[in-house]
ZAMARGU-4260 file (C-alpha; in steps of 0.2 Angstrom, whole numbers, plus 5000, padded with zeros to 4 digits):
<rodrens>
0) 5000/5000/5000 | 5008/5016/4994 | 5011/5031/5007 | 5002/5045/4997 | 5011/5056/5009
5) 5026/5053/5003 | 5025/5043/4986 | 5035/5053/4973 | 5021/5051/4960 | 5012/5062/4973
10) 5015/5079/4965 | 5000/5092/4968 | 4991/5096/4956 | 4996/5108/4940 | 4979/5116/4937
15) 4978/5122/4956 | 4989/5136/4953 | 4977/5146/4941 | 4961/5138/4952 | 4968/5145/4968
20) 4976/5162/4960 | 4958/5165/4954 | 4963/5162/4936 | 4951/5144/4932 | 4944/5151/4915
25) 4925/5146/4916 | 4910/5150/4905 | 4905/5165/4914 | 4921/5171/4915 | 4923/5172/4896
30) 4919/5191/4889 | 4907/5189/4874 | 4903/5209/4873 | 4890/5208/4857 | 4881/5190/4866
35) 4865/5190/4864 | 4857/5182/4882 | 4845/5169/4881 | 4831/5161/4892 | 4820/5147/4890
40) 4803/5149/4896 | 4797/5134/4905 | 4782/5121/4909 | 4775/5124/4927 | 4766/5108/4925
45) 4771/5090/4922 | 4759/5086/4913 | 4749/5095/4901 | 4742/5097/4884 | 4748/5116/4874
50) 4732/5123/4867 | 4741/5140/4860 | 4757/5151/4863 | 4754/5168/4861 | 4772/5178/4862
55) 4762/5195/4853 | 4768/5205/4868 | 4784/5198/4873 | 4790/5201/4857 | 4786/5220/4859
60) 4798/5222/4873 | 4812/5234/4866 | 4827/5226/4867 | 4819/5207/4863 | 4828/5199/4848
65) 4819/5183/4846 | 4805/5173/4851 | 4806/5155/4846 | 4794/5139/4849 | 4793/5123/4841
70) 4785/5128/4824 | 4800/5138/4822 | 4811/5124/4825 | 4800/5114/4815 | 4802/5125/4801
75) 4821/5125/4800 | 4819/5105/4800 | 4828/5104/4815 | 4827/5087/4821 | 4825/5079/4839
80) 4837/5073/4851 | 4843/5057/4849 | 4847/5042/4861 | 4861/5033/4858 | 4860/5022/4871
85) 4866/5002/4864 | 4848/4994/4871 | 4838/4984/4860 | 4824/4984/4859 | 4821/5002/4863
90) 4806/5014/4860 | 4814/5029/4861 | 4799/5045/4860 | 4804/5060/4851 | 4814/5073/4860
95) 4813/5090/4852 | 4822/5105/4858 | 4804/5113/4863 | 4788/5105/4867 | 4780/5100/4853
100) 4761/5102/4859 | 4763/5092/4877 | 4774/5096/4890 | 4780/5080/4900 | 4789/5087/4916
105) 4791/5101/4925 | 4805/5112/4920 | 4801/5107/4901 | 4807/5118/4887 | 4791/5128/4881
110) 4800/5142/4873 | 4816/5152/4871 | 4819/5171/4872 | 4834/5179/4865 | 4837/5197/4871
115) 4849/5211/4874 | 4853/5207/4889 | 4848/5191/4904 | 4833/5204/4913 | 4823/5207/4895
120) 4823/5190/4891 | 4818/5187/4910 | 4805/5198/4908 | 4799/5195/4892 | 4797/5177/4897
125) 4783/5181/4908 | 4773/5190/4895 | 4774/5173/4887 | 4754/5168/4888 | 4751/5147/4887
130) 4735/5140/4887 | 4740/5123/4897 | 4726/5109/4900 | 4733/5098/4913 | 4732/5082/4914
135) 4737/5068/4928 | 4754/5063/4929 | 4762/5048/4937 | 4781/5050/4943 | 4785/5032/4953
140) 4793/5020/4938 | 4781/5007/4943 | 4764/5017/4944 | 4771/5022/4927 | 4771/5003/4922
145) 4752/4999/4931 | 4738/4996/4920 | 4727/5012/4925 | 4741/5024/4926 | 4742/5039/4913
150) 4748/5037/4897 | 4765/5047/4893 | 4767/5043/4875 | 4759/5034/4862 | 4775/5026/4855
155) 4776/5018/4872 | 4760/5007/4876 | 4759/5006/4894 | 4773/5019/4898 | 4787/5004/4895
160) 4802/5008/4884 | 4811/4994/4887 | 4809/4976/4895 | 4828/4967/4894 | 4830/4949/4900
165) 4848/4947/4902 | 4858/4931/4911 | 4852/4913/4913 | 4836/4913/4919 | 4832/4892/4917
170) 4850/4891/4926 | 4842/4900/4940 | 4826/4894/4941 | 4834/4877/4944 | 4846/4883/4957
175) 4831/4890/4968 | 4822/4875/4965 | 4837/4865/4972 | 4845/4879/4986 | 4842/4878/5005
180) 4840/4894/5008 | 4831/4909/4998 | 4833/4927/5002 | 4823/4940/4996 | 4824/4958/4997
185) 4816/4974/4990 | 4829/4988/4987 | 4827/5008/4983 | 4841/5015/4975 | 4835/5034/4977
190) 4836/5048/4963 | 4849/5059/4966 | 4850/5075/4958 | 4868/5083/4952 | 4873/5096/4959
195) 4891/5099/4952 | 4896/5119/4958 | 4897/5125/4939 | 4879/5129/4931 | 4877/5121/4912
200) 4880/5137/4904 | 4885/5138/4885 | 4890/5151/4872 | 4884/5150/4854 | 4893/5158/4839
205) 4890/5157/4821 | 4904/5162/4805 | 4892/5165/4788 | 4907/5165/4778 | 4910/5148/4783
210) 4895/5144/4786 | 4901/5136/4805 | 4890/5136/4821 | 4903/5134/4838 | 4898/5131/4854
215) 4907/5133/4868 | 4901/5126/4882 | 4900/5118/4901 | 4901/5099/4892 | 4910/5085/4894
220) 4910/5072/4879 | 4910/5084/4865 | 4915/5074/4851 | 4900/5066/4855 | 4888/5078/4855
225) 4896/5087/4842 | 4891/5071/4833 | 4873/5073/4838 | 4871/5089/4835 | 4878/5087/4816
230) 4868/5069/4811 | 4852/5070/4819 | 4847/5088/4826 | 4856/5100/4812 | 4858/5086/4799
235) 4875/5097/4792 | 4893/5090/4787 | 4901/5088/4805 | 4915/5099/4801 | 4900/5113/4802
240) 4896/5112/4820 | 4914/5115/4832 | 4913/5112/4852 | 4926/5118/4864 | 4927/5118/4884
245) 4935/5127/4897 | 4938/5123/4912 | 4924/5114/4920 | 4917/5113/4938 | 4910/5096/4941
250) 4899/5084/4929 | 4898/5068/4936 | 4891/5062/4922 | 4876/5075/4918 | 4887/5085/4907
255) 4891/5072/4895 | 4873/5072/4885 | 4866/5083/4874 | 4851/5095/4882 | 4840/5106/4872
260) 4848/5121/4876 | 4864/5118/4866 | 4851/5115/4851 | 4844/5132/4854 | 4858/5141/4856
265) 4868/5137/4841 | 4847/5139/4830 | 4848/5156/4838 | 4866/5162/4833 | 4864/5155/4818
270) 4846/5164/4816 | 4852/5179/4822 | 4870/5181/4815 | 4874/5188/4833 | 4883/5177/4847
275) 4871/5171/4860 | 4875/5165/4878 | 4866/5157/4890 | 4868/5153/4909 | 4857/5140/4921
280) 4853/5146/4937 | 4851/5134/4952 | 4832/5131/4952 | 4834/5126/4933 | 4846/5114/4934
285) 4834/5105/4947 | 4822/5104/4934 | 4831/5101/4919 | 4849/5094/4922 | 4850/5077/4920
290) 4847/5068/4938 | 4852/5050/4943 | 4850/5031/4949 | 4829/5029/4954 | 4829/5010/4950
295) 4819/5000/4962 | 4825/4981/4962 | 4820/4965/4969 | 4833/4952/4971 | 4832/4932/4976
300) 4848/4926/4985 | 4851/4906/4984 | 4864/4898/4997 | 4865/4879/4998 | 4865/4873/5015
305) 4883/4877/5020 | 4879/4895/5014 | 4889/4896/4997 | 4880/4905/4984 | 4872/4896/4970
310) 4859/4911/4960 | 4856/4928/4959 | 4839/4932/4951 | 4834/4952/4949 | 4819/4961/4944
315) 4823/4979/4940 | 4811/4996/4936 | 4822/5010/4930 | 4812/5027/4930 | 4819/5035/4914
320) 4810/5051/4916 | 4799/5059/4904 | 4811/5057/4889 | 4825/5045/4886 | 4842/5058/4886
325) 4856/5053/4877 | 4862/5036/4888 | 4848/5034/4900 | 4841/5016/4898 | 4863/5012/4896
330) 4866/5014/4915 | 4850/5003/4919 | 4852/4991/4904 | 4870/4989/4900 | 4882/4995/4914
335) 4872/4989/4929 | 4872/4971/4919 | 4890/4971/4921 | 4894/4972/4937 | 4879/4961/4943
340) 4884/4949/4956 | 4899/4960/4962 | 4914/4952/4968 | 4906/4935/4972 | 4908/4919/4963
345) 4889/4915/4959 | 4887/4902/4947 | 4870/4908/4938 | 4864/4925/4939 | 4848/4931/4929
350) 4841/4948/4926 | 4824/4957/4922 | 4825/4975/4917 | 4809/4986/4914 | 4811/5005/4908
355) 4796/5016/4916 | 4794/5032/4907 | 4785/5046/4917 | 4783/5062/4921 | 4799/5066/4928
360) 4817/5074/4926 | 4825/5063/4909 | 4838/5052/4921 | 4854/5049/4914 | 4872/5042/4920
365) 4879/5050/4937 | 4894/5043/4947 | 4897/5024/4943 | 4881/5026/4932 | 4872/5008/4935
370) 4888/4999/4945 | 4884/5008/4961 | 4863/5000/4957 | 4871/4982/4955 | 4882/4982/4970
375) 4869/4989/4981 | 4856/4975/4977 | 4869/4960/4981 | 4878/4968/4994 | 4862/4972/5002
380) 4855/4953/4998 | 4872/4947/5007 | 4867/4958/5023 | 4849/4949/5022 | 4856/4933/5019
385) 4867/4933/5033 | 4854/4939/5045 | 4842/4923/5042 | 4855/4909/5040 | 4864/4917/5055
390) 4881/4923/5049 | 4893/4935/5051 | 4890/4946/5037 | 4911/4947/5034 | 4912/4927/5035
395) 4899/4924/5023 | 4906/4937/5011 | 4923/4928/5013 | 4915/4911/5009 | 4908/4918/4993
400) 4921/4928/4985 | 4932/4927/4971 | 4948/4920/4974 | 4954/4911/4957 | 4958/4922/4941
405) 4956/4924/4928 | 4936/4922/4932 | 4922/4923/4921 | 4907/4928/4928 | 4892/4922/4925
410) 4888/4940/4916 | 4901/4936/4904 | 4912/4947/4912 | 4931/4942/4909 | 4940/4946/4928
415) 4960/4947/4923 | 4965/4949/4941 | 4961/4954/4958 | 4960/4952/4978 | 4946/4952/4984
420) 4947/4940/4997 | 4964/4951/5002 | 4954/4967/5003 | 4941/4962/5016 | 4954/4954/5027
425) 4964/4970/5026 | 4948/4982/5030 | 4940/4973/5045 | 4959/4972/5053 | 4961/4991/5050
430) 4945/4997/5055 | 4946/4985/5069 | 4930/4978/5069 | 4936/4965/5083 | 4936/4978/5098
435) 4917/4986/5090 | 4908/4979/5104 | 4916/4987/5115 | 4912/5000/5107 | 4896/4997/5103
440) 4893/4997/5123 | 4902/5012/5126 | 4890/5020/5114 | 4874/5013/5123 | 4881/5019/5139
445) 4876/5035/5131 | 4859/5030/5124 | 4866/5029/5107 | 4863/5015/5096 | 4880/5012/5087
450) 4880/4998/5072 | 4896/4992/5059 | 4894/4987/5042 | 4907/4980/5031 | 4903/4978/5011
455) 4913/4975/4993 | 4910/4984/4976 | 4916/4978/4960 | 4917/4991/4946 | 4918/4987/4930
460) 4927/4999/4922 | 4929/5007/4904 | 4915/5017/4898 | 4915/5020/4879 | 4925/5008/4869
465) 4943/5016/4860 | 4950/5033/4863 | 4962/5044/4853 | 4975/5054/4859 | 4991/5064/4851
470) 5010/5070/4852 | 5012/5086/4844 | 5030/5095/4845 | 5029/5112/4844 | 5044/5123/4839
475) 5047/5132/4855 | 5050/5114/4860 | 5035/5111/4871 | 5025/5095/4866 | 5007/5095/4866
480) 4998/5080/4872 | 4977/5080/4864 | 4968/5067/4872 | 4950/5063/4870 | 4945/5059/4888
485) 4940/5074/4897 | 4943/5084/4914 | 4931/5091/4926 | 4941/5093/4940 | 4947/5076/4941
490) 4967/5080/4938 | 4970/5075/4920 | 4982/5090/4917 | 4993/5083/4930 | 4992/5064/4928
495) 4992/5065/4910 | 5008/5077/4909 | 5016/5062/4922 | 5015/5048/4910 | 5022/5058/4898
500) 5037/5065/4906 | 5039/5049/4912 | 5037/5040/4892 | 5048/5054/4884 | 5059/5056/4898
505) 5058/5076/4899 | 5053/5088/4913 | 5035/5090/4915 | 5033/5106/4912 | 5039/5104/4895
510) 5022/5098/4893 | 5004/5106/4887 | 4989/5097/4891 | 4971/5098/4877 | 4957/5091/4878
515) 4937/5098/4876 | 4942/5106/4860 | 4934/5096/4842 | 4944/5109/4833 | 4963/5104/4844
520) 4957/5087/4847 | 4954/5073/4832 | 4943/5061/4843 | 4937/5057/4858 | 4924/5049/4867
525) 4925/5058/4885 | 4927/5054/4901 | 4914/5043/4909 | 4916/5026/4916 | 4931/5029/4924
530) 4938/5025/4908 | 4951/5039/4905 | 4968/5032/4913 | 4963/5013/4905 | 4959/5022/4888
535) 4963/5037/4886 | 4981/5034/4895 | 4984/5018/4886 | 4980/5029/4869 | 4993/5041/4875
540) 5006/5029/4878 | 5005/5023/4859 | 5005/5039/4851 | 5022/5045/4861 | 5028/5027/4857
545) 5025/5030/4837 | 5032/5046/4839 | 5049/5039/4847 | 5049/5026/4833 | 5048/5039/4820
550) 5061/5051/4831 | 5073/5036/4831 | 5071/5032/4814 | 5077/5051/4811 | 5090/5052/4823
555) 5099/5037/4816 | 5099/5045/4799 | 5105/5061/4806 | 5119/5054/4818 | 5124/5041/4805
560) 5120/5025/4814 | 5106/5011/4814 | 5092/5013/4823 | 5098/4997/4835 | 5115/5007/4839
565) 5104/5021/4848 | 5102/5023/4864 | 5086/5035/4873 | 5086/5045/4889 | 5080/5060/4894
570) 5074/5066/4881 | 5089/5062/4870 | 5097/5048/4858 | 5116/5042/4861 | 5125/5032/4848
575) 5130/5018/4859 | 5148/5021/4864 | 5151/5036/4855 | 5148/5056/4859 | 5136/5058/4844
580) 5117/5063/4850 | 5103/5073/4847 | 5087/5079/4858 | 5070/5075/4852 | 5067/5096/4850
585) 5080/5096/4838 | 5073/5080/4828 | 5056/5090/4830 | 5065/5106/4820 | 5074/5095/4808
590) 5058/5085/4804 | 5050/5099/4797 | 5066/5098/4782 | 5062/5088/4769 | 5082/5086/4767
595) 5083/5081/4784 | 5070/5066/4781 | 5077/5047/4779 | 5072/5038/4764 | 5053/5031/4769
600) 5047/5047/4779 | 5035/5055/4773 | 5039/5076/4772 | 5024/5088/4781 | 5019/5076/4797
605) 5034/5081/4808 | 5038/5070/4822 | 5019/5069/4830 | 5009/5055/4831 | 4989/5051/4831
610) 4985/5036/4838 | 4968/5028/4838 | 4968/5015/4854 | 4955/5002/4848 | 4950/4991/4863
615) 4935/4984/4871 | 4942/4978/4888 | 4935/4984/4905 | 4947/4984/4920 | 4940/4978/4935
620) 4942/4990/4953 | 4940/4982/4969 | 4938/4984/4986 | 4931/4982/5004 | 4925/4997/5015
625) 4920/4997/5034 | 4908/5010/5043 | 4903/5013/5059 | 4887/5024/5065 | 4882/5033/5079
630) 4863/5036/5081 | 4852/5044/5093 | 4838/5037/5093 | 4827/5052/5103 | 4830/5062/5085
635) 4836/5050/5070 | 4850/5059/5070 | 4865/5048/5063 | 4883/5051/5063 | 4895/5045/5053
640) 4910/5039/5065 | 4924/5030/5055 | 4925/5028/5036 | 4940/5014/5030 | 4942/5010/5013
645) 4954/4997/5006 | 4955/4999/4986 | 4962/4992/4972 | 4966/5002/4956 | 4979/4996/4947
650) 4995/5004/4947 | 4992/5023/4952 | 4998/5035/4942 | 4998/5051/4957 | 4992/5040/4971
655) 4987/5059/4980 | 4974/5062/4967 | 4969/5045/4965 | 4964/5045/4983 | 4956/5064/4982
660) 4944/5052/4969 | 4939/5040/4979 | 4936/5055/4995 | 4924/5063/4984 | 4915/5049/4977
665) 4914/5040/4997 | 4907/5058/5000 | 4893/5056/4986 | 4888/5038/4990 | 4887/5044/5008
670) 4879/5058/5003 | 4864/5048/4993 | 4863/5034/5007 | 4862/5047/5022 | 4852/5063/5016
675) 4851/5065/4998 | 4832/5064/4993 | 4823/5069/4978 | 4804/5070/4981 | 4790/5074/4967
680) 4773/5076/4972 | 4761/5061/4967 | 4748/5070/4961 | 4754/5086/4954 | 4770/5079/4948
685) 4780/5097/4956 | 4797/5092/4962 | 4796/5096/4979 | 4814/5094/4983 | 4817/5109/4970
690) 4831/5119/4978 | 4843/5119/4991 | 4833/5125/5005 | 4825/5107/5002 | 4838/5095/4995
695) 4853/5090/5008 | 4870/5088/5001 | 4882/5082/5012 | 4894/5096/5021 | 4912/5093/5027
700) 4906/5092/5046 | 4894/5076/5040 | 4909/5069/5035 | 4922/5057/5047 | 4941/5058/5042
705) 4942/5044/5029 | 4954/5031/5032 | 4959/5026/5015 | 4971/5013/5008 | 4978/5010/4989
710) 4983/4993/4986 | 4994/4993/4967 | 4987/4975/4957 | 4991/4981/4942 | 4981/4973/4928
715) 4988/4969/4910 | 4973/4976/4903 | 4984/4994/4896 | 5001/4997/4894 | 4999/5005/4911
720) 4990/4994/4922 | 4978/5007/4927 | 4963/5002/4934 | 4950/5016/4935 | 4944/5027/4950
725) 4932/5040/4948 | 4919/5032/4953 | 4923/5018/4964 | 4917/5029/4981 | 4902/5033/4973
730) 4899/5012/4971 | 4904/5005/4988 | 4899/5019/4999 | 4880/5016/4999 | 4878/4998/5003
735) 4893/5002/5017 | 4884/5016/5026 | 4867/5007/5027 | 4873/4990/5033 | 4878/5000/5048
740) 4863/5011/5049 | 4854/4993/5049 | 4865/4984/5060 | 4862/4999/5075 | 4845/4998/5072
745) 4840/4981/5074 | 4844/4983/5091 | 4831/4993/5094 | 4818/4980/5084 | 4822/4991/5067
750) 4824/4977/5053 | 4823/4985/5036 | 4825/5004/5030 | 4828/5011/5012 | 4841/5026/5008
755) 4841/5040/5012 | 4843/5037/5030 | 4838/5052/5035 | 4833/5057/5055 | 4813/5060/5050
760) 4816/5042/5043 | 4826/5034/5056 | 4815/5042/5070 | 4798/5036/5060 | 4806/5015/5062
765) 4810/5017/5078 | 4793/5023/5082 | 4784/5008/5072 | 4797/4996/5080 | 4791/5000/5098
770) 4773/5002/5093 | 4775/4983/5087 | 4789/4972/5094
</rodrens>
């Protein structure tokens, strides 16, 4: 386990030196002084029928520019937005950029104001008169799927927009038909909504000369959406629409998609020949940004009599929302299949997946996007499991898991490597779980119920398939590294510009890191999955090792020697033996000579490389984390006491940001199992939790200080070894945090509670337990 203290790898963080000088270049700090401001006027109901828009008067205010609604859009033959998710079958309702004669949710684009400046178009919004019709609304994914409730699109008999069988379902049946035991259990994994500290917020440009629409914008995945934008909304050449980011604060997935504001902004720019800009506040991004998780599962747990594991069998409703964005049904469907069963050797595993549309916030991928879904069912089934067969939750865990690689799970998953069994043993001896009674009896002492859980998390990690990236040397002898994965906060300018000062063996600030730029950056597929070390570093690695092959190729020409006399250090090649050498800024200058080139090299490509990493492998992070809980059982007020994680990503590249990764994504999954609660009305379909006054996020003092350990299995997955990280806190801190909620409360009669754990909650079983023991 690497010291992150005092590991050498552990350099801070590049970036942080404009971030804390107050120089972090964000959207709203880019000067546009001709924009335009834009503001969509939204639906106030979730469900209702558009009888007429009359924008007469708003488009009288002096100073409005534009008013558009979906007839206008219509008229230009825009198209809707797509989903691209890989689910079959899939009915997937049309998604256009502005309500099209129904609004579905609240918060739905009705129509979009283009002004002199953000208070017109403000104001000219509310002159905006809509005749609604409301109709009923249904916001729970299974009341969406119930015979009687209200129909959300015709394309979509009976609300369903997907129903995916996946896994051997005969192979299961006869295992429970054969097991000893059976345990079944009904688990809520709760909508979150994102709430990353940077708005969406975008700035639309467009050249007539060249007939170009750009679009820069608080996105992540922009080759992608750029993509999108070009085949299916626009329908023009792609080298017509360009996207670029700057810095960007916090995504967690919801910044990856396409929403209809980008749409809208480059149809107004375009429209209006004039640049347009356009900034969420808060309260919209409640109603609009893409929010997370809301799958409701219920999962049978076989065991034969000596408690080994024999079948897994999951139903699954995921509540899409009221449109499918851009990969919503891809975290339910294909992601959440993957890491099914987690780190346990279960021989058959079989899964049943329902997509409920309804009149709700489009949900898309957020943190671990399906992984953190799958790991809580089985994890939380293990905890059941144990409880009735009367276990020790850690022994039957240890019975069960993994030991032999490589494994092939019964999702087809491949395992390369891993310890798993290593990782428990090392967590409940760190966090000491031998001494927690005593603990546990100091705590009643002071009438506070005090519980432990301990629980795994397999992540499956890799996100989009293949990833680019490029070598550029420029002539002031920098060298730019372009990658296709992209930052947004995690650390990429730093760890990025270590694997290459480490490759090319030059200083590290000889480096200059791009990315979020269509016009700098050939290809890319983003960040998401925790794929951008595994692909986006392996794709690195390649392009600098193409470009040293080329550099050697002309320094053995140059130095008069063969390419197998050379040596390379430091940046420079040695003729073996000899005082002859040359440094790669110097190949870099002479490759741009045609005279300079060997026979076989090709004049005009310079020393740089593109490389296109084409791979399909996942890596697999692991790991084993330990909490324990203080509650009180007067109020329902829980405390988090101790936090220990011990996790396995690969070889670390900076083992200090790596673990700043899994702090932050510990914190959301505590977050979303302790306070995080998104609540829609039943009736009226309002989102109750719309604001911060109302939705709880988790603060520093709710947080313990984490006890984190990094144990290096690299995997021979990448040139690397990498294993991904972003989002393994966010998968194993859930099930953690809530076997230790459950294991205080069953002392006091408590045996089942859903996330969030929250003191009304807490305070509400207690009650029932002592009103029925």
């Amino acid at each position: 386990m690497p010291d992150t203290n005092a590991d050498v790898r552990s350099i801070r963080r590049l970036e942080d030196a404009r971030f804390l000088l107050g120089r972090g270049r964000y959207l709203e700090d880019i000067a546009a002084p001709t924009a335009l401001a834009g503001h969509v006027l939204r639906s106030p109901h979730s469900h209702a029928l558009i009888h007429r828009i009359d924008t007469v008067q708003a488009a009288a205010l002096p100073g409005v520019q534009l008013i558009a609604t979906a007839a206008d859009l219509a008229a230009d033959g825009l198209g809707h937005l797509p989903c691209m998710a890989a689910v079959k079958p899939l009915i997937v309702p049309p998604r256009p950029a502005l309500a099209e004669g129904r609004v579905r949710h609240v918060g739905d684009p009705v129509a979009f104001v283009v002004a002199d400046n953000a208070d017109i178009a403000r104001e000219a919004a509310e002159l905006i008169e809509v005749d609604y019709e409301p109709l009923p609304s249904v916001v729970d994914g299974s009341a969406a799927l119930a015979a009687e409730a209200p129909a959300l699109w015709e394309q979509a008999p009976g609300n369903l927009a997907y129903h995916v069988q996946r896994g051997e379902h005969d192979a299961v049946q006869r295992a429970l038909k054969e097991a000893a035991h059976i345990v079944e259990v009904e688990v809520m994994n709760n909508r979150v909504v994102v709430v990353p500290l940077e708005p969406r917020a975008g700035i639309a440009r467009y050249d007539a000369a060249s007939d170009v629409m750009d679009l820069e914008l608080t996105g992540q995945g922009l080759h992608g959406i750029r993509r999108q934008l070009a085949e299916f909304v626009f329908k023009v050449p792609l080298d017509r629409i360009q996207l670029h980011a700057p810095d960007v604060g916090g995504g967690f997935g919801m910044k990856n998609f396409l929403y209809p504001e980008w749409v809208l902004l480059l149809w107004a720019a375009r429209r209006l020949g004039r640049p347009v800009r356009w900034i969420a506040d808060r309260a919209e991004e409640f109603v609009t940004g893409a929010q997370g998780r809301d799958i409701e599962a219920r999962a049978k747990l076989a065991l034969d009599a000596t408690g080994r594991f024999l079948a897994l069998d999951v139903a699954m409703v995921a509540n899409l929302g009221a449109y499918l964005s851009g990969n919503g049904p891809g975290a339910s469907v294909v992601a959440a299949s993957t890491a099914q069963g987690g780190v346990y050797d279960i021989p058959a595993i079989a899964v049943d997946i329902r997509g409920a549309l309804t009149n709700t916030v489009p949900v898309d991928a957020y943190r671990g996007a399906g992984k953190p879904e799958a790991n809580y069912i089985i994890e939380r089934a293990i905890e059941a499991a144990a409880r009735a067969i009367g276990r020790d939750p850690a022994d039957l865990r240890r019975q069960n898991l993994i030991a032999a690689f490589p494994h092939r799970t019964a999702m087809g998953m491949a395992i390369d490597s891993g310890g798993f069994g290593d990782n428990l043993e090392a967590a409940i001896q760190r966090a000491d779980t031998a001494s927690f009674e005593t603990r546990r009896k100091a705590s009643k002492e002071k009438g506070l119920l005090r519980g432990i859980g301990v629980a795994c998390f397999l992540e499956t990690s890799r996100g989009a398939p293949n990833e680019g990236a490029e070598v550029r040397f420029e002539s002031d002898g920098t060298v730019t590294i372009a990658v296709g994965t992209e930052s947004n906060g995690q650390g990429h300018e730093t760890a990025f510009a270590q694997i290459a000062a480490q490759h090319l063996g030059l200083p590290i600030v000889a480096f200059r890191y791009v990315q979020a730029d269509t016009r700098a950056v050939r290809s890319g597929a983003g960040h998401g999955g925790a794929r951008s070390m595994h692909m986006g570093g392996a794709a690195l690695v390649k392009a600098m090792d193409a470009a040293l092959a080329k550099a050697r190729q002309l320094a053995a020409h140059l130095l008069q020697a063969t390419t197998d006399e050379l040596d390379y250090k430091e940046g420079r090649f040695t003729v073996r033996g000899s005082d002859r050498a040359i440094d790669l800024a110097t190949l870099a200058q002479s490759a741009g000579d045609p005279a300079n080139l060997p026979d076989g090299m090709a004049p005009g490509t310079g020393l740089g490389e593109h490389v296109l990493n084409i791979t399909d492998v996942f890596t697999f992070p692991s790991g084993c984390h330990v909490a324990e809980v203080e509650i009180d059982p007067e109020t329902g007020a829980i405390r988090l006491v101790d936090y220990t994680a011990i996790d396995d990503y690969g070889r670390l590249i900076n083992p200090m940001l790596t673990e700043g990764q899994v702090q932050g994504g510990v914190a959301q999954g505590i977050g979303q199992a302790l306070m995080e609660h998104t609540v829609y009305d039943s009736q009226s379909g309002q989102l109750l939790s719309g604001s911060l006054m109302d939705y709880a996020l988790p603060r520093a003092d709710d947080l313990p200080s984490f006890d984190i350990a990094l144990v290096e299995r690299p995997t021979a997955a990448n040139p690397l070894g990498v294993k991904g990280s972003g989002q393994a806190g966010c998968i194993g801190a859930p099930q953690t945090v809530m076997a230790a909620v459950l294991d205080a409360l069953r002392t006091a009669g408590v045996q089942s509670l859903d996330m969030p754990a929250t003191p009304a909650r807490v305070w509400e079983a207690l009650q029932a337990a002592k009103a029925n023991p």
